[in-house]
C-alpha positions as CSV (number, residue, x, y, z in Angstrom):
1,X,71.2,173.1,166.1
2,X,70.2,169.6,166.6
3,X,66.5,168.4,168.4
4,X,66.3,165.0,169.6
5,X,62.9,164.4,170.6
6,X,62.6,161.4,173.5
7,X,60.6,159.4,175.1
8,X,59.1,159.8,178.5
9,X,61.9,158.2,180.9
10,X,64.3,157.6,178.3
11,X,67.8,156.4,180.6
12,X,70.2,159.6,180.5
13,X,73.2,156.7,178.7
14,X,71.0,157.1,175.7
15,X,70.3,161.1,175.6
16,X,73.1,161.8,173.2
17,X,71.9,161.0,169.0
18,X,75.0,158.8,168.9
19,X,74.8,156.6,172.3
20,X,70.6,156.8,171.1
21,X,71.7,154.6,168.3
22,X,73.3,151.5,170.6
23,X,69.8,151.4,172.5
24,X,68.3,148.3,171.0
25,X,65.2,148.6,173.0
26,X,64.4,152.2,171.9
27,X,60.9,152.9,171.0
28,X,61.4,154.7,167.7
29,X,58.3,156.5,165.7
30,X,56.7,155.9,162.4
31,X,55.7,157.4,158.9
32,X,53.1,159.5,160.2
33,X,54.5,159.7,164.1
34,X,57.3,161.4,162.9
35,X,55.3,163.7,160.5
36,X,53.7,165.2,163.3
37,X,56.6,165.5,165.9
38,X,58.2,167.4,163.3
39,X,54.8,169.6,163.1
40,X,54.7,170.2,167.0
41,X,58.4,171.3,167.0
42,X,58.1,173.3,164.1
43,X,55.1,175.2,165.2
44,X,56.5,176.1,168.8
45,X,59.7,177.6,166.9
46,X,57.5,179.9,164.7
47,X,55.3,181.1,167.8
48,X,58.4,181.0,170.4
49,X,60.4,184.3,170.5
50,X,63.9,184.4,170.7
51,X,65.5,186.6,173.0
């Protein structure tokens, strides 16, 4: 399984990981951004069930 966290409004060309890499404009996180997107999306899997 792959996540691929976006932006608010991010254009549906750039949706897929590959095609997100030819966006020149993207807003990309740092260090500690990405620390805690990584939290939030951790934490909804452990308290989500799966059905």
């Amino acid at each position: 399984m792959h996540i691929v966290p976006r932006y608010p409004n991010t254009p549906r060309k750039y949706w897929s990981p590959m095609e997100l890499n030819e966006w020149a404009e993207a807003p990309k996180g740092i260090g500690n951004e990405i620390t805690e997107v990584c939290l939030r999306i951790k934490e909804y899997l452990e308290v989500t069930p799966y059905d």
